[in-house]
GUVEXFI-532142 format. One record per residue: x, y, z of N, C-alpha, C, O in turn; residue in one letter; residue number from 1. Coordinates in steps of 0.2 Angstrom, whole numbers. Layout:
BEGIN
<rec <X, Y, Z>, <X, Y, Z>, <X, Y, Z>, <X, Y, Z>, "A", NUM>
...
//
This chain:
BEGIN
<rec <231, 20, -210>, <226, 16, -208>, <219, 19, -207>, <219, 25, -206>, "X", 1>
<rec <216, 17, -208>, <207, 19, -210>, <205, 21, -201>, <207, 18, -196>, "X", 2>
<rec <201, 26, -201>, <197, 27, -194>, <191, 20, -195>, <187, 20, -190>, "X", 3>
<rec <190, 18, -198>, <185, 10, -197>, <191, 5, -192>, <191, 4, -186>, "X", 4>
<rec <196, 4, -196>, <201, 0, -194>, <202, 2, -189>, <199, -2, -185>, "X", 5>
<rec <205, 8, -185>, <207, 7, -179>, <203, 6, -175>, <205, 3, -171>, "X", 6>
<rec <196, 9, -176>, <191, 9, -170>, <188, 2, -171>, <183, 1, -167>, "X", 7>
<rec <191, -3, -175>, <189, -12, -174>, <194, -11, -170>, <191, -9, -165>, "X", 8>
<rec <200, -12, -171>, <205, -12, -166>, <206, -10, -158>, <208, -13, -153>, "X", 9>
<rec <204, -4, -159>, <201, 1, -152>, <195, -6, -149>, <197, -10, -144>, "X", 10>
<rec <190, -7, -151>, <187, -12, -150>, <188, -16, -148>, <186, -18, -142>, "X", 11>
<rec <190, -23, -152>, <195, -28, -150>, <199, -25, -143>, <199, -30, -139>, "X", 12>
<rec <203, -20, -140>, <208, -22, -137>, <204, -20, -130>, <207, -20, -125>, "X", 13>
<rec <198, -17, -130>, <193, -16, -123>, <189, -20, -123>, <185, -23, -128>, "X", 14>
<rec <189, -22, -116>, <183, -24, -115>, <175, -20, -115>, <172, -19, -110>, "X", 15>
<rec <173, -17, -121>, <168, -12, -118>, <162, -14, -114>, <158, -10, -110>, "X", 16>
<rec <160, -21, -117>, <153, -22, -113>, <154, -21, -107>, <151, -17, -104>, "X", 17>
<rec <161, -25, -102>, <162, -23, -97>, <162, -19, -96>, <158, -19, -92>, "X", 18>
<rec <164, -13, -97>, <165, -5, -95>, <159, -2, -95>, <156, 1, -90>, "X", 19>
<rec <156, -4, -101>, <148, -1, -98>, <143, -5, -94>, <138, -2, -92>, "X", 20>
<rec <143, -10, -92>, <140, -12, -87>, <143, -10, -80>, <139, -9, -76>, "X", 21>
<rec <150, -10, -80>, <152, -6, -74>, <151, 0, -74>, <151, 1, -68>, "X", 22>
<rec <150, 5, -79>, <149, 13, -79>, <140, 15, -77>, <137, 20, -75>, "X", 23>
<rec <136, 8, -78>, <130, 7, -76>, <128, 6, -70>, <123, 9, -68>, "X", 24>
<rec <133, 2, -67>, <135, -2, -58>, <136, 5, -54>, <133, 7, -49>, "X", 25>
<rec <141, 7, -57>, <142, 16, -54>, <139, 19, -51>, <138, 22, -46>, "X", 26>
<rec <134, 20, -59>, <128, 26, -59>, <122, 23, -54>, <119, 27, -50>, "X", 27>
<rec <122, 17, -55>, <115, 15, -48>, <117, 14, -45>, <115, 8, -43>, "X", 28>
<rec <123, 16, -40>, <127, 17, -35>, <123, 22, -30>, <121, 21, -24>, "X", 29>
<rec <121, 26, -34>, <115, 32, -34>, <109, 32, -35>, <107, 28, -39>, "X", 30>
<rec <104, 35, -31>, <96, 36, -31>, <95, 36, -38>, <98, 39, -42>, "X", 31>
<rec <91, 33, -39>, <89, 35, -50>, <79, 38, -50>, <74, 35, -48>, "X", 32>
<rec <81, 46, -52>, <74, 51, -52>, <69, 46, -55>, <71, 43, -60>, "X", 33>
<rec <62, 45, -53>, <56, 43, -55>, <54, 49, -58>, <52, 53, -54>, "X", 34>
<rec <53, 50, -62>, <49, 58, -65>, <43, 56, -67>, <40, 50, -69>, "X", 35>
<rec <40, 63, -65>, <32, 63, -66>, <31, 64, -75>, <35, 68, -79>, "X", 36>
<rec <27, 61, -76>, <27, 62, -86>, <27, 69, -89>, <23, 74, -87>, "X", 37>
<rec <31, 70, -92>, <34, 76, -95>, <28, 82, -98>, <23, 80, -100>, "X", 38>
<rec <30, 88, -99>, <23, 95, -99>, <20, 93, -105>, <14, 92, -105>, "X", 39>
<rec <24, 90, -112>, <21, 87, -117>, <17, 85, -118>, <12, 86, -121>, "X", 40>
<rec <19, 75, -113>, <14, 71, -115>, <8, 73, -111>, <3, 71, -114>, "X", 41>
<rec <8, 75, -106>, <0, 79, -104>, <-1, 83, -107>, <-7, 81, -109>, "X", 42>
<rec <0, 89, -109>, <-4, 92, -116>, <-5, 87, -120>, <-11, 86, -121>, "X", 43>
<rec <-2, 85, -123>, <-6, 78, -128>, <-13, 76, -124>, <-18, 78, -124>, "X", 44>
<rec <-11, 71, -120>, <-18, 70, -114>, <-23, 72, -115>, <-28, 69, -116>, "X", 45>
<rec <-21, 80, -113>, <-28, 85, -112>, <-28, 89, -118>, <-31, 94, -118>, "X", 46>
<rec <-25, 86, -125>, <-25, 90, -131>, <-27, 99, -132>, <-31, 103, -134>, "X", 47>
<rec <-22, 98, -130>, <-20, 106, -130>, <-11, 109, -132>, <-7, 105, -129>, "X", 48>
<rec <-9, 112, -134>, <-3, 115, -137>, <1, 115, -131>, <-2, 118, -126>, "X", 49>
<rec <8, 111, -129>, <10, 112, -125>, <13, 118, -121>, <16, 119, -115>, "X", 50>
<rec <12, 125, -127>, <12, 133, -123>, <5, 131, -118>, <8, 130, -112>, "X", 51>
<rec <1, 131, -118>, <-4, 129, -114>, <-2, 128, -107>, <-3, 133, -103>, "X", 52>
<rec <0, 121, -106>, <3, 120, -101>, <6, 125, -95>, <5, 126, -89>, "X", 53>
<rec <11, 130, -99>, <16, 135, -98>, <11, 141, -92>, <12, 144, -87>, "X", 54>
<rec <6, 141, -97>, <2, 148, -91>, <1, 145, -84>, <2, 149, -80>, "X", 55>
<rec <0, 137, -81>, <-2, 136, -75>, <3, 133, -70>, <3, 133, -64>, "X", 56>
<rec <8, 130, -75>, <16, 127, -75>, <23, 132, -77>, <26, 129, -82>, "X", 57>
<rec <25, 136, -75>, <29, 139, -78>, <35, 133, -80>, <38, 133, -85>, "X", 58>
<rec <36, 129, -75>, <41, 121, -77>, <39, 113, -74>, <34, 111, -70>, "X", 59>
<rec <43, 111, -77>, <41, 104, -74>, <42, 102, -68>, <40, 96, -67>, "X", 60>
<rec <46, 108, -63>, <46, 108, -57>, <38, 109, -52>, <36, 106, -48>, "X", 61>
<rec <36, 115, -56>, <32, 116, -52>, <27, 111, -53>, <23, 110, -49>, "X", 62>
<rec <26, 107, -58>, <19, 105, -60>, <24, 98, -57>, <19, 93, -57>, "X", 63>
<rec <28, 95, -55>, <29, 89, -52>, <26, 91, -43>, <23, 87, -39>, "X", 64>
<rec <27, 96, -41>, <26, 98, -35>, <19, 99, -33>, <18, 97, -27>, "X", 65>
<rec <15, 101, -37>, <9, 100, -39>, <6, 93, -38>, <3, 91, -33>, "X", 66>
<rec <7, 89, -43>, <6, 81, -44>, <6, 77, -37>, <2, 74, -35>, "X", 67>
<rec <15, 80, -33>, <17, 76, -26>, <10, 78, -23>, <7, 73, -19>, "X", 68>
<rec <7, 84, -24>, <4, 88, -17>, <-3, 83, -19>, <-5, 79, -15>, "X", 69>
<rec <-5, 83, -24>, <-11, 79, -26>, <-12, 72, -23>, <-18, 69, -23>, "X", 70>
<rec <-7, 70, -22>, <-9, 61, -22>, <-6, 60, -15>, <-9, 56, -12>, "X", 71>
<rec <-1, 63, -12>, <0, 62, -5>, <-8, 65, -1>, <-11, 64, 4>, "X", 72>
<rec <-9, 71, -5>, <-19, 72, -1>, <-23, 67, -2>, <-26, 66, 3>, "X", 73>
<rec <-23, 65, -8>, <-25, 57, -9>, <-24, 52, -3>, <-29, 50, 1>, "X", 74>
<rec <-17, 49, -3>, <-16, 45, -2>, <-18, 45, 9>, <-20, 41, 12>, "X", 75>
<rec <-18, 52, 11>, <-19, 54, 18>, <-26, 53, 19>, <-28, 49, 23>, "X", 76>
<rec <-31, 57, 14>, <-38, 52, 12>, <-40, 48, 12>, <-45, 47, 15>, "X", 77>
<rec <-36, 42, 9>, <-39, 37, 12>, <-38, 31, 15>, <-40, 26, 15>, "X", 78>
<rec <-32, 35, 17>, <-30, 30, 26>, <-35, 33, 33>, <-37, 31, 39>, "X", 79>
<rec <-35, 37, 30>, <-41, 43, 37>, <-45, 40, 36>, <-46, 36, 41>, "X", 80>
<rec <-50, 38, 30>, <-57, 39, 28>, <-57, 32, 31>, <-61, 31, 36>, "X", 81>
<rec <-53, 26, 30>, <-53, 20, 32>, <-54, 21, 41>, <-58, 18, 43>, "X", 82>
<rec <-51, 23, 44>, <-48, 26, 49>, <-54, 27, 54>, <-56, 25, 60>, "X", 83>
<rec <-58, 31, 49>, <-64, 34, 53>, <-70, 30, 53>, <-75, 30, 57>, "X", 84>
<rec <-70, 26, 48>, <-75, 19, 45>, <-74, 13, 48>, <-79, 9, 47>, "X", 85>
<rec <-67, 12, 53>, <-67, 6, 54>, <-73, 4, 61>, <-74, 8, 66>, "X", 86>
<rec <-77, -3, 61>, <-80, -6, 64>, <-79, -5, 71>, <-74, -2, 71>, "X", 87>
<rec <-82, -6, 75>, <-80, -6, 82>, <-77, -13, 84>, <-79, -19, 85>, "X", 88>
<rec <-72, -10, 85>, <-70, -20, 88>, <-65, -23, 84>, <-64, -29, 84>, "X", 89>
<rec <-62, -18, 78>, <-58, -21, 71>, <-53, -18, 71>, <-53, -12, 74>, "X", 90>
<rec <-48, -20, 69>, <-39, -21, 73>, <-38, -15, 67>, <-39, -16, 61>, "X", 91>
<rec <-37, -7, 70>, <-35, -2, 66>, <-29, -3, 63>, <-28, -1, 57>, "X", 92>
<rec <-26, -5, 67>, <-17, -7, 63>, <-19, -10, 57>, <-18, -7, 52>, "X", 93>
<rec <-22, -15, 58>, <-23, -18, 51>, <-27, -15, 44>, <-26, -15, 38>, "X", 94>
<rec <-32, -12, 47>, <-37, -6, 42>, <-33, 0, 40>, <-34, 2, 35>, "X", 95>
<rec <-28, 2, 44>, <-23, 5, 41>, <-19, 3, 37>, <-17, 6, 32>, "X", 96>
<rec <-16, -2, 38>, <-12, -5, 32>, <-15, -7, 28>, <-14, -3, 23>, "X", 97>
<rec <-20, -10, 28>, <-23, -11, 20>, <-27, -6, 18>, <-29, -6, 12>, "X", 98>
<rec <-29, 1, 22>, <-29, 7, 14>, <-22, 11, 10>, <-22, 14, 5>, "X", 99>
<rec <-17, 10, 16>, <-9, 11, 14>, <-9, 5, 8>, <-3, 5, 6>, "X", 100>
<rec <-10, 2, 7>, <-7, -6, 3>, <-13, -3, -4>, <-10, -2, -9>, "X", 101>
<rec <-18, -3, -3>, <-22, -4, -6>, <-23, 2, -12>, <-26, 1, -17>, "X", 102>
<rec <-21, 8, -10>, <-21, 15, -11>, <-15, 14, -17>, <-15, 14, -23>, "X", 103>
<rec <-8, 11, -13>, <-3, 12, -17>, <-3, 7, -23>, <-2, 9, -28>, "X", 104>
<rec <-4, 0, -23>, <-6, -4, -27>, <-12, -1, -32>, <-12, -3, -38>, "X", 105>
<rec <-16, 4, -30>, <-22, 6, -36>, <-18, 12, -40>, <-20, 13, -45>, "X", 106>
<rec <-12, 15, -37>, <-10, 23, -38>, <-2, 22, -40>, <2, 26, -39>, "X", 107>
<rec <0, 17, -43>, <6, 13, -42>, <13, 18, -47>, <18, 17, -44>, "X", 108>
<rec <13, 22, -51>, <15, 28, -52>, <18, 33, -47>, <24, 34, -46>, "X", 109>
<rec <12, 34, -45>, <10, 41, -40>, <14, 38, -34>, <19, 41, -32>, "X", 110>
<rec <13, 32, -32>, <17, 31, -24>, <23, 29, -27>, <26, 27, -22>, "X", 111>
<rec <28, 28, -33>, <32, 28, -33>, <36, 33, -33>, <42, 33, -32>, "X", 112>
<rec <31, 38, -36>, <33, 46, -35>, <37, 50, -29>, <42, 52, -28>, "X", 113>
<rec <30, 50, -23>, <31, 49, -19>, <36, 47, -14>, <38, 50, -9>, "X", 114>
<rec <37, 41, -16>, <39, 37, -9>, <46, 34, -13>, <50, 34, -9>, "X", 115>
<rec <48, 32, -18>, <54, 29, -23>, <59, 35, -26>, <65, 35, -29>, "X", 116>
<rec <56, 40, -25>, <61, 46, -26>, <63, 49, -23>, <62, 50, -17>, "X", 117>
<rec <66, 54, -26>, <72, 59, -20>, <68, 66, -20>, <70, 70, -17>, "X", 118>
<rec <63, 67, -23>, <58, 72, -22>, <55, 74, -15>, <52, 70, -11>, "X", 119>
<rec <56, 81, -12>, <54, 82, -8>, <47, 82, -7>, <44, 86, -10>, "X", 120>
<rec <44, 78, -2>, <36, 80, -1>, <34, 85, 0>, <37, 89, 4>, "X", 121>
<rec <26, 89, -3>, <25, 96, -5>, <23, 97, 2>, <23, 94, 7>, "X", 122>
<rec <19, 104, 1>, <18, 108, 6>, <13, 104, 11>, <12, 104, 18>, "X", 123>
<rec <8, 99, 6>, <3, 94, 10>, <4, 93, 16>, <0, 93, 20>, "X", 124>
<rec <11, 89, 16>, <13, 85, 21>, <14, 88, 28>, <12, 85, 33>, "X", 125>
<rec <17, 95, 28>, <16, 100, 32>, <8, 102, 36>, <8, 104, 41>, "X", 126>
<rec <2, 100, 32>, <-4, 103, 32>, <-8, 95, 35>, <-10, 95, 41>, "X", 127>
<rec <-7, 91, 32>, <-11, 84, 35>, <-7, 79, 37>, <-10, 75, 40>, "X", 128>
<rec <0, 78, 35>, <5, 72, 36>, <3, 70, 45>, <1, 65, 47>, "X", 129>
<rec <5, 76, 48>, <7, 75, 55>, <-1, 73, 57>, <-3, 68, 54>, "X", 130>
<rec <-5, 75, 59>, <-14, 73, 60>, <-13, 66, 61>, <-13, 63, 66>, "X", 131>
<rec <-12, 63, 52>, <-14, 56, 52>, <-7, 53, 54>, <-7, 47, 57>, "X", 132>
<rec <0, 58, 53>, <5, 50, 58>, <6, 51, 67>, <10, 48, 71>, "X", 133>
<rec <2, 56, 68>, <-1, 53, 75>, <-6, 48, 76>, <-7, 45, 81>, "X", 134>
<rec <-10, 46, 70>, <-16, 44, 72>, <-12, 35, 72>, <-14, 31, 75>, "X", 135>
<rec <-6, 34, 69>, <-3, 31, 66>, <1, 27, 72>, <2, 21, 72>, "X", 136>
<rec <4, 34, 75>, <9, 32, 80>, <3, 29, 87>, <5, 24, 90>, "X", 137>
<rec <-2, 32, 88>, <-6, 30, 95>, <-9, 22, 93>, <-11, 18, 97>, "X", 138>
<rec <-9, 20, 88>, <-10, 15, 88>, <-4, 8, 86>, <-6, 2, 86>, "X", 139>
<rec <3, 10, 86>, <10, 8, 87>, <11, 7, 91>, <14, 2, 92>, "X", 140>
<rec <7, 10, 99>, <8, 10, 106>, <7, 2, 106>, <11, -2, 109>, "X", 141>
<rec <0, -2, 101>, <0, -10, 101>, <7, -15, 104>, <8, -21, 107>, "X", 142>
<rec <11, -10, 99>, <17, -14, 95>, <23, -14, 101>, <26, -19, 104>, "X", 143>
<rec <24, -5, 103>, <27, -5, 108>, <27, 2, 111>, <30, 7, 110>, "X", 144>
<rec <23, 1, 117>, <20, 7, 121>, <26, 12, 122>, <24, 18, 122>, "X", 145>
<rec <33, 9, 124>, <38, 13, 127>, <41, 17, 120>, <44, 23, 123>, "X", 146>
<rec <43, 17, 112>, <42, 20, 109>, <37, 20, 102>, <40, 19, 97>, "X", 147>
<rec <32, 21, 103>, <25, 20, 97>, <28, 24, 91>, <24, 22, 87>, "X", 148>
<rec <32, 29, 89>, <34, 32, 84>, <40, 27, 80>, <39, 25, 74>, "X", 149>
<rec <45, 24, 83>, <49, 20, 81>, <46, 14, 80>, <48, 11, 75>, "X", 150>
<rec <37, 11, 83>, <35, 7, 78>, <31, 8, 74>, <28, 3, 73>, "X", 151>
<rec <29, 15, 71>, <24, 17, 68>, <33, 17, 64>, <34, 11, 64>, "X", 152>
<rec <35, 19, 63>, <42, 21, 57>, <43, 9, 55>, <43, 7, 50>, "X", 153>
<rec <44, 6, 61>, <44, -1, 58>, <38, -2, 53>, <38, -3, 47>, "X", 154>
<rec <31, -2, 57>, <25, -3, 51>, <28, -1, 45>, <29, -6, 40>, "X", 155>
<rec <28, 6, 44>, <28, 8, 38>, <31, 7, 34>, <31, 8, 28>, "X", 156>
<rec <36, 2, 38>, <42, 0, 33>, <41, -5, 29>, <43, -5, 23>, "X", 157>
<rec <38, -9, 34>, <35, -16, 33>, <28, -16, 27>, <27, -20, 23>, "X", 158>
<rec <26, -10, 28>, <19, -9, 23>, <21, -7, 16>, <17, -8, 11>, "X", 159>
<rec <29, -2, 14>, <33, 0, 11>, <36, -5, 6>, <37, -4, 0>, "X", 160>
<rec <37, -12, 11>, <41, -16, 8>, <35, -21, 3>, <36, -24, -2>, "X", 161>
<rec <30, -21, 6>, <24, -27, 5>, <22, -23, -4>, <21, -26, -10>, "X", 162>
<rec <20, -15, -2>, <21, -13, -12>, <24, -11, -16>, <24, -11, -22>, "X", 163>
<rec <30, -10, -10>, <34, -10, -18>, <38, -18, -22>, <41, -19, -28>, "X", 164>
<rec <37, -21, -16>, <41, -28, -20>, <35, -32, -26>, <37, -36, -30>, "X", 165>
<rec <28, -30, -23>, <24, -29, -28>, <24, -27, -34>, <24, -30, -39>, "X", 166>
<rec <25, -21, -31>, <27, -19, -39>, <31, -20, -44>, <30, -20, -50>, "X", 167>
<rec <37, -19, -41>, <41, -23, -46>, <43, -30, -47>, <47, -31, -52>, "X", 168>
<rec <42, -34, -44>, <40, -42, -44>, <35, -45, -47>, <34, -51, -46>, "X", 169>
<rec <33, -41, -51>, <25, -47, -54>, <25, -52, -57>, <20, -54, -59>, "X", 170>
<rec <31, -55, -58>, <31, -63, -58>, <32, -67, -52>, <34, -72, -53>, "X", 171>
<rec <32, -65, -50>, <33, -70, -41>, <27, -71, -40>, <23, -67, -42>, "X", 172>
<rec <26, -77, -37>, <20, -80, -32>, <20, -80, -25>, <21, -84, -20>, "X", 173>
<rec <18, -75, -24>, <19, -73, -18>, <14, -77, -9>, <14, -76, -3>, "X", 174>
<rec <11, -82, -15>, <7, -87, -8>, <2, -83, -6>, <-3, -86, -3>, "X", 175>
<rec <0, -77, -5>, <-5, -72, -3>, <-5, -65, -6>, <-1, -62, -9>, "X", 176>
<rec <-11, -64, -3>, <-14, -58, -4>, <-13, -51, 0>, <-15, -50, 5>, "X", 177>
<rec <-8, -47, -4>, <-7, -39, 1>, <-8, -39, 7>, <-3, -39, 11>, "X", 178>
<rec <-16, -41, 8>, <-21, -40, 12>, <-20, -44, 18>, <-19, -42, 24>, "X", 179>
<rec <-19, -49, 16>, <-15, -55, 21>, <-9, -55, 25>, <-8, -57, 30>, "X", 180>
<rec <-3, -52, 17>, <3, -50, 21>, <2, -46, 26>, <6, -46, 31>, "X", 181>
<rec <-3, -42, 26>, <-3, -35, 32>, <-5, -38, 37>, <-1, -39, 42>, "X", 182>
<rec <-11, -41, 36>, <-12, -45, 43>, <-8, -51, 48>, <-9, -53, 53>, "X", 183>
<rec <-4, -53, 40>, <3, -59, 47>, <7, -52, 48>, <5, -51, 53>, "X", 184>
<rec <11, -48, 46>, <13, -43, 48>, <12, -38, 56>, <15, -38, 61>, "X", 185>
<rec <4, -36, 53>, <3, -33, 61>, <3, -40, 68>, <4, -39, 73>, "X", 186>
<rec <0, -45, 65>, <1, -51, 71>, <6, -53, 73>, <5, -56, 79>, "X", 187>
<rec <12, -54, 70>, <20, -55, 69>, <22, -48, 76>, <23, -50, 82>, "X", 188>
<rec <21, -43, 74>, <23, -40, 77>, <20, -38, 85>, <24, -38, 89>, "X", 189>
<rec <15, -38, 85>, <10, -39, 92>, <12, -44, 96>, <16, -44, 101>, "X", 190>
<rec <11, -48, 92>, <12, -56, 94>, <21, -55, 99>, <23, -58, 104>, "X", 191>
<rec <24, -51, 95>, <32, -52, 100>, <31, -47, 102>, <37, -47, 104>, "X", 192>
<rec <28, -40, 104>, <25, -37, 111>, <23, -41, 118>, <25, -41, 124>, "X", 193>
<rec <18, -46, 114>, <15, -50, 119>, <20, -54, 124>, <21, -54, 130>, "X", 194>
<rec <22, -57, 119>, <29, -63, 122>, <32, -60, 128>, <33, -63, 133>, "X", 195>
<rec <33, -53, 125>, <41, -49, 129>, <35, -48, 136>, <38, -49, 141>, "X", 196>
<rec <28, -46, 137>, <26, -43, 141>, <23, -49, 145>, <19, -47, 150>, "X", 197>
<rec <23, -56, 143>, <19, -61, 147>, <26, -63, 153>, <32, -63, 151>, "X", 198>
<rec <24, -65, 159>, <27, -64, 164>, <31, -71, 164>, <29, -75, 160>, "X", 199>
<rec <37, -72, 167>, <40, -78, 168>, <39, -80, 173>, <37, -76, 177>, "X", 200>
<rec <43, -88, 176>, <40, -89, 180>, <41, -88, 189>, <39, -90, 194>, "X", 201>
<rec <47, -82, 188>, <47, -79, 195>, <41, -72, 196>, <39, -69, 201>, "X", 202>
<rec <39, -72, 189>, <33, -69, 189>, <32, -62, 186>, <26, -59, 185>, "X", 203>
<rec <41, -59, 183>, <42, -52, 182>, <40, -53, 171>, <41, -58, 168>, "X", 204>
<rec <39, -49, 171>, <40, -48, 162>, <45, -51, 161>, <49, -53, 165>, "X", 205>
<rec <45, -53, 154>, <53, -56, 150>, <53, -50, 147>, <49, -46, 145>, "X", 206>
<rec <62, -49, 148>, <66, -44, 146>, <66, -45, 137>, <69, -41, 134>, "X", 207>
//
């Protein structure tokens, strides 16, 4: 019998599409790496011989490591700079979510980089991370005074959720704008602070 013949046969008697879509199912079982664009197509980019590359990048590790540290500097820029500009009298929670929102939607790559991969955050985050998620966590206290870190970690989640479904959703109609989600988001949340701390009618907090 012909090696054509058996491997119809072979074929016929598996289900393969099945198998590989299960052997698919598997594998996203697992974290799947977002990589930064390869040492190549950036020397294409910057038209230069991708030896080039090699003098300031020994590998693609380091020049990914590099990239992280660039746009998480970025990204801590300009939730501060928002931070530091907001008006007197203007709900920071909310000034802070939308240059987090606003930041990632413009850098949409980079914060997947970031934030959707199994990539460790570079030395930056060491250097200015903690500065701005204190400034983060003191204004959480809104949300809930008794632990303001556990809701600086909800916010972000909440803010986390709003770009990336973004992102990869763009055919949905979402009824609103980013901008808006964050503001029913931080009001949602405050809003049941409030509730739990408005007094019942023997007079004590609700539990």
């Amino acid at each position: 019998m012909s090696s054509s013949r058996r491997t119809a046969r072979t074929r016929d008697s598996r289900d393969l599409r099945g198998e590989l879509i299960a052997a698919a199912v598997e594998m996203l079982a697992q974290p799947q790496p977002v990589a930064v664009p390869s040492l190549r197509s950036i020397a294409r980019a910057c038209q230069v011989a991708p030896s080039a590359v090699y003098w300031h990048f020994p590998s693609e590790a380091d020049l990914r490591s590099a990239v992280l540290d660039t746009e998480y500097a970025s990204l801590i820029s300009a939730v501060g700079a928002a931070l530091d500009g907001a008006p007197d009298g203007g709900d920071r929670l909310v000034v802070a979510g939308d240059a987090y929102i606003t930041w990632a939607l413009e850098h949409p790559g980079a914060y997947q980089l970031l934030f959707e991969s199994d990539d460790e955050l570079p030395a930056t985050r060491a250097e200015h991370g903690p500065r701005l998620q204190q400034r983060i966590v003191e204004l959480a206290r809104r949300v809930d005074p008794q632990a303001p870190f556990a809701a600086a970690l909800l916010l972000w989640s909440a803010w986390h959720g709003v770009v990336s479904l973004r992102l990869h959703k763009t055919e949905w109609d979402w009824g609103m704008t980013p901008q808006e989600a964050n503001r029913r988001l931080v009001a949602a949340l405050t809003t049941v602070r409030s509730s739990q701390e408005a007094p019942t009618e023997n007079g004590s907090p609700a539990p």
